[in-house]
C-alpha positions in Angstrom: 84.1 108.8 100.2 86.2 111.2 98.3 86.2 111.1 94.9 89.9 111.9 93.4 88.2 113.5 90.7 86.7 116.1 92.2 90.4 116.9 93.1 91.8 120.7 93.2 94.3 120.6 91.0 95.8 124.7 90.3 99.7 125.1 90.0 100.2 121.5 92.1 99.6 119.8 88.8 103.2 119.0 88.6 103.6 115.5 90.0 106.2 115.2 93.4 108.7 112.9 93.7 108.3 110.5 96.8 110.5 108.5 95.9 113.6 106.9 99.0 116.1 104.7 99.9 116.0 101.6 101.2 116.8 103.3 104.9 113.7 105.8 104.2 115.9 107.8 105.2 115.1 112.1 104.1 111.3 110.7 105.1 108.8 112.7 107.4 105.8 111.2 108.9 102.8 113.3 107.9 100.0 110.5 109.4 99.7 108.3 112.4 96.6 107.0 112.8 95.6 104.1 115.2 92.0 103.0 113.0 89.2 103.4 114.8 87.5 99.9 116.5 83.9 100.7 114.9 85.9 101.1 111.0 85.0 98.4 108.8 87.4 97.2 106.2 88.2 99.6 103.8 91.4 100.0 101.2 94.0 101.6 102.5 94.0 104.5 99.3 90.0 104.9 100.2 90.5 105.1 104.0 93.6 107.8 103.8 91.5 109.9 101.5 89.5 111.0 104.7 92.7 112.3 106.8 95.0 113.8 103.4 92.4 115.9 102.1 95.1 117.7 100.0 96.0 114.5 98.3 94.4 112.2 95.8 94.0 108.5 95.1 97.1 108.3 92.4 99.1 110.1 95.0 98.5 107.5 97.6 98.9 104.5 95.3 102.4 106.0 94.6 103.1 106.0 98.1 102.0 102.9 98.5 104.0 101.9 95.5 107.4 103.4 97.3 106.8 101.8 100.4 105.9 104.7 102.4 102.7 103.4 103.5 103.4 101.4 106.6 100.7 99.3 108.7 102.0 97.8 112.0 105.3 98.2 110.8 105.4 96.7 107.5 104.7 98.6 103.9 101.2 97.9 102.6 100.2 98.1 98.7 97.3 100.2 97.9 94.7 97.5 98.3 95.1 96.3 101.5 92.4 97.0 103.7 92.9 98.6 107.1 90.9 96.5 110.4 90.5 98.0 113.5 93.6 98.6 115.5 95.6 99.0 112.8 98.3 101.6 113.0 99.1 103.6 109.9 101.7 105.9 108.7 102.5 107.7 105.4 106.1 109.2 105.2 106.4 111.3 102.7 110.5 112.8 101.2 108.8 116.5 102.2 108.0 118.2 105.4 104.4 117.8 106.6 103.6 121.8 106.3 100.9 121.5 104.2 99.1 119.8 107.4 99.8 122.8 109.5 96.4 124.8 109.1 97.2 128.2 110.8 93.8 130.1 111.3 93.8 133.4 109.6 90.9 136.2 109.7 89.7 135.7 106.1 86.6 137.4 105.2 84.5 134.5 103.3 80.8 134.4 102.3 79.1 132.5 104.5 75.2 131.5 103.3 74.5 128.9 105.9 75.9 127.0 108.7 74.3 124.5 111.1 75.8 121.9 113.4 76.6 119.4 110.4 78.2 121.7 107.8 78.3 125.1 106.1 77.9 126.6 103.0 80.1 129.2 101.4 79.9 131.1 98.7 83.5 131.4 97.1 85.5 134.5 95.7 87.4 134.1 92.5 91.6 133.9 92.8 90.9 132.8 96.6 92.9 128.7 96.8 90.6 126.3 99.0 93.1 124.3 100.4 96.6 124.7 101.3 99.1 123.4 98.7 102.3 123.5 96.9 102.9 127.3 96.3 99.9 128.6 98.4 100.2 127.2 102.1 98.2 130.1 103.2 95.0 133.1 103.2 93.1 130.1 101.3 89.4 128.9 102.0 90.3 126.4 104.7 92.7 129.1 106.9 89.3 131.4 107.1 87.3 128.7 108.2 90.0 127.3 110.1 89.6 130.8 112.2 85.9 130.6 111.5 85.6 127.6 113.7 88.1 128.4 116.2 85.7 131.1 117.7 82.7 128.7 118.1 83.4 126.7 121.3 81.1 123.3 120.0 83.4 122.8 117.3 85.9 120.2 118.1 86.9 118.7 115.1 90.1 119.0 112.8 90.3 119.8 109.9 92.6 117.7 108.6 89.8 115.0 109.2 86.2 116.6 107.7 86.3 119.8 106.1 86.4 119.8 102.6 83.7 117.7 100.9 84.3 118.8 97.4 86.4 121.8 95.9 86.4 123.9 92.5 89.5 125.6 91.1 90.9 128.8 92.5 89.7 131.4 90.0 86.2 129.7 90.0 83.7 131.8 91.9 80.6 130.2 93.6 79.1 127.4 96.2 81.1 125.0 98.5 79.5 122.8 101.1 81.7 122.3 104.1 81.0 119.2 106.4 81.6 119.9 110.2 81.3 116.1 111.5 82.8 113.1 110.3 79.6 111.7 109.8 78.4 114.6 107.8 81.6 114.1 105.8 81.2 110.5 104.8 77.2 111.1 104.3 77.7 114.2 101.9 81.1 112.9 100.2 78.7 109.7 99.2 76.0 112.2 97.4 78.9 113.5 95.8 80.8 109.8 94.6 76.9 109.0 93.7 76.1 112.4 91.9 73.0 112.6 93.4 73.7 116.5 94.4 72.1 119.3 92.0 75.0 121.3 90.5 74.9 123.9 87.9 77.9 126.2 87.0 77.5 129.3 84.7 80.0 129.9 81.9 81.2 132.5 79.6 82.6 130.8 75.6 84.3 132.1 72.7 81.9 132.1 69.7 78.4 132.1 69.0 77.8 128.0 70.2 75.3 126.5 67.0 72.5 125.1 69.5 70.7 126.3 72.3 71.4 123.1 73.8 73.8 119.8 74.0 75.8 117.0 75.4 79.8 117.3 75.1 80.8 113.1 76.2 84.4 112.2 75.5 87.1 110.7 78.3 88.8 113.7 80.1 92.6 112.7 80.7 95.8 114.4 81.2 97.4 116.7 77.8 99.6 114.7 75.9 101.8 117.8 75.3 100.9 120.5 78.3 100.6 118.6 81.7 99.2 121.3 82.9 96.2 121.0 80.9 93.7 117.9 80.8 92.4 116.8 77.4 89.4 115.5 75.6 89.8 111.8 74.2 87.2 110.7 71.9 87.7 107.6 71.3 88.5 106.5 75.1 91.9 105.5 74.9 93.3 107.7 77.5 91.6 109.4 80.5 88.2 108.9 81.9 84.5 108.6 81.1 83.1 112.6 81.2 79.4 114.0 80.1 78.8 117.2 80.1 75.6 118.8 79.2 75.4 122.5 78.1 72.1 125.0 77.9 72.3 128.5 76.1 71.4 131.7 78.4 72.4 134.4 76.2 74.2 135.4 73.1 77.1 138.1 72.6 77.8 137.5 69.3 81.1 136.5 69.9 81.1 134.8 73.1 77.9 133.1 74.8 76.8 132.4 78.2 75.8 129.0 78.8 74.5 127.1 81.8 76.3 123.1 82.3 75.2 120.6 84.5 77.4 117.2 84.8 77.0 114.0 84.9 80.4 113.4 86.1 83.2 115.1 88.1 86.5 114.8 86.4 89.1 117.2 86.6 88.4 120.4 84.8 85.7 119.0 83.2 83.9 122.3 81.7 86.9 123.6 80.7 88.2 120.8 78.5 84.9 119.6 77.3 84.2 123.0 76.2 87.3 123.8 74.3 86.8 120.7 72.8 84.0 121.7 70.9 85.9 124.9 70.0 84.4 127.3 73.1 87.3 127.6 75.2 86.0 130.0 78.7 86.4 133.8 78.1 89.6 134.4 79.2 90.8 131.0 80.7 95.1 131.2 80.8 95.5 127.9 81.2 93.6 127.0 77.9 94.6 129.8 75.7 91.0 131.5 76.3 92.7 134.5 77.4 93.4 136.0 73.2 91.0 136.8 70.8 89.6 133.7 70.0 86.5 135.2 67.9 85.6 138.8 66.5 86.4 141.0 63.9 90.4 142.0 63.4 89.9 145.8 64.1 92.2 147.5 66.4 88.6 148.9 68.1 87.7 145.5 69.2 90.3 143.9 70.4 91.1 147.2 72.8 87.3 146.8 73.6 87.8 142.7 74.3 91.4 143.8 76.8 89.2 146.2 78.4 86.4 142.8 79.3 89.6 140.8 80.6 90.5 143.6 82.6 86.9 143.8 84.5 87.5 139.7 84.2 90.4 139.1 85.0 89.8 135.1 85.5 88.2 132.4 83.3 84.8 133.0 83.7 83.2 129.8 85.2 80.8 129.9 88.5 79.5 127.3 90.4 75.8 128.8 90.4 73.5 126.1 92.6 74.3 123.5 95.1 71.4 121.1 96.0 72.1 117.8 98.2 70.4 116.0 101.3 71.0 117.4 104.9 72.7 114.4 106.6 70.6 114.7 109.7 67.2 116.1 108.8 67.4 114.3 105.8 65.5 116.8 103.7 66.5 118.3 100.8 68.5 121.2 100.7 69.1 123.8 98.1 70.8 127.4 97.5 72.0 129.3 94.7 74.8 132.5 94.1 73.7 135.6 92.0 76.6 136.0 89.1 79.7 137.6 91.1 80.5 141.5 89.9 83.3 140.2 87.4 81.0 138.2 85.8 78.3 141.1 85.5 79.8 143.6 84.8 81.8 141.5 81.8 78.3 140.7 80.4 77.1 144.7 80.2 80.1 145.7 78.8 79.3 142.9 76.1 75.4 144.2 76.0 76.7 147.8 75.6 78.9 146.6 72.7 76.5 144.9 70.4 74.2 147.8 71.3 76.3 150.2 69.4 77.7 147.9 66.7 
């Protein structure tokens, strides 16, 4: 099952209006699905989670919630559960483009691929799925035209794909699923956190301990919407622990190494300015200024000349371990630190050296 907050979020944060009239009329269908006689009951929100991949749980509840989502001809809330036979529909007030996945020759890192699924290992500023502003050259177009040359693969993938994602201008591991089956058993590993995920990071500031827990409940900004926001004392958001390990110190930034125990929505990135070490060069979160140093003209031309080589917040998904839904073994790979990342890290080396 899908979990909404593993959601890809990037520029779409801004929430669409699906509201209609009574006549639904404006509407487009974007699904019609006849359920399957072997599906067991399942909520109607959970179910369409597998076939609108570039949607999430609150999005479908506010369909539901305008009367959009239509079983056998009559709108359904968000807990109804679908039977067999059932035929379902979403209309949405917008065109159904963003189902339209047009195969395009993208060159992507592929480090494994079997019957079941396939693992890639993801370029910074590349989008994985189509969306509101970017409806192509993302990470599902290339493997859209990946697939198309391989004549056992017959699926769509508007149906399995995309098991998990991480945010456009994160680098590092994806597992794709290339069955159904594979879908629903690694989408569970993910709901259960049972996979092995580490991400590597570059923070402002020298961080006090070599190692720690960040917990707090990770909710939309109350002021910028297209932030999310640490709550301490849980009155907004949702449960988030994140736990942090030192690699190596700059001084003035520091490389750390986080593994989480949950998967909300920019997790890393709001636990971590939370506790004042917002990522090197992060936009969205103001990590992109001089958040620590000395106030010499000298260092901050030296810290522009480190956003140019990294010109992204500097997060990377650095291992991916999970079961193989067929063998049933245990699988595991890892990505070396992408060039942006490196070279970022000698210019910092090379700094302290001579200072």
């Amino acid at each position: 099952m899908l979990d909404e907050t593993e959601e890809f979020l990037e520029d779409e944060l801004i929430n669409q209006d699906i509201s209609a009239d009574d006549e639904n009329s404006g509407l487009y269908e974007h699904v019609n699905i006849t359920v399957d006689k072997k599906q067991e009951p399942l909520r109607i929100d959970k179910f369409l989670l597998l076939f609108r991949q570039n949607s999430s749980r609150n999005k479908i509840s506010q369909t539901c919630k305008a009367g959009n989502v239509i079983v056998n001809g009559n709108p359904v809330k968000q807990n109804y559960r679908v039977k067999p036979g059932d035929e379902v529909s979403v209309l949405l007030a917008h065109p159904p483009r963003e189902n339209v996945i047009i195969p395009q020759d993208i060159p992507i890192n592929i480090v494994y691929e079997d019957s079941d699924l396939i693992i890639v290992d993801k370029d910074p500023g590349m989008v994985v799925h189509p969306g509101f502003g970017n409806w192509d050259k993302t990470l599902v177009n290339a493997l859209a035209f990946h697939f198309a040359k391989d004549p056992n693969y017959n699926s769509d993938l508007d149906r399995v794909g995309l098991v998990h994602r991480i945010d456009k201008d994160t680098s590092g591991l994806l597992v794709i699923a290339k069955t159904e089956y594979a879908l629903s058993f690694l989408a569970k590993q993910f709901f259960d956190r049972t996979t092995k995920r580490l991400y590597w990071a570059f923070v402002w500031g020298n961080v006090k301990d070599d190692s720690g827990t960040v917990t707090g409940h990770i909710g939309r900004h109350p002021k910028n919407r297209m932030q999310m926001y640490t709550y301490e004392d849980g009155s907004h958001g949702k449960h988030a622990v994140t736990h942090y390990k030192v690699l190596e110190r700059f001084r003035y930034m520091t490389w750390i190494e986080c593994k989480l125990e949950t998967g909300r929505t920019h997790q890393i990135r709001a636990h971590l300015k939370h506790i004042g070490h917002t990522l090197f060069n992060d936009a969205r979160y103001e990590g992109n200024i001089v958040m620590r140093g000395v106030d010499m003209p000298k260092y901050r031309k030296f810290v522009q000349n480190v956003f140019e080589v990294l010109p992204r917040h500097a997060l990377h998904a650095h291992t991916l371990g999970f079961i193989h839904p067929t063998t049933k073994k245990e699988m595991y790979f890892e990505s070396p630190m992408p060039k942006d990342m490196q070279d970022a890290s000698e210019r910092w080396r090379k700094y302290l050296d001579n200072n």
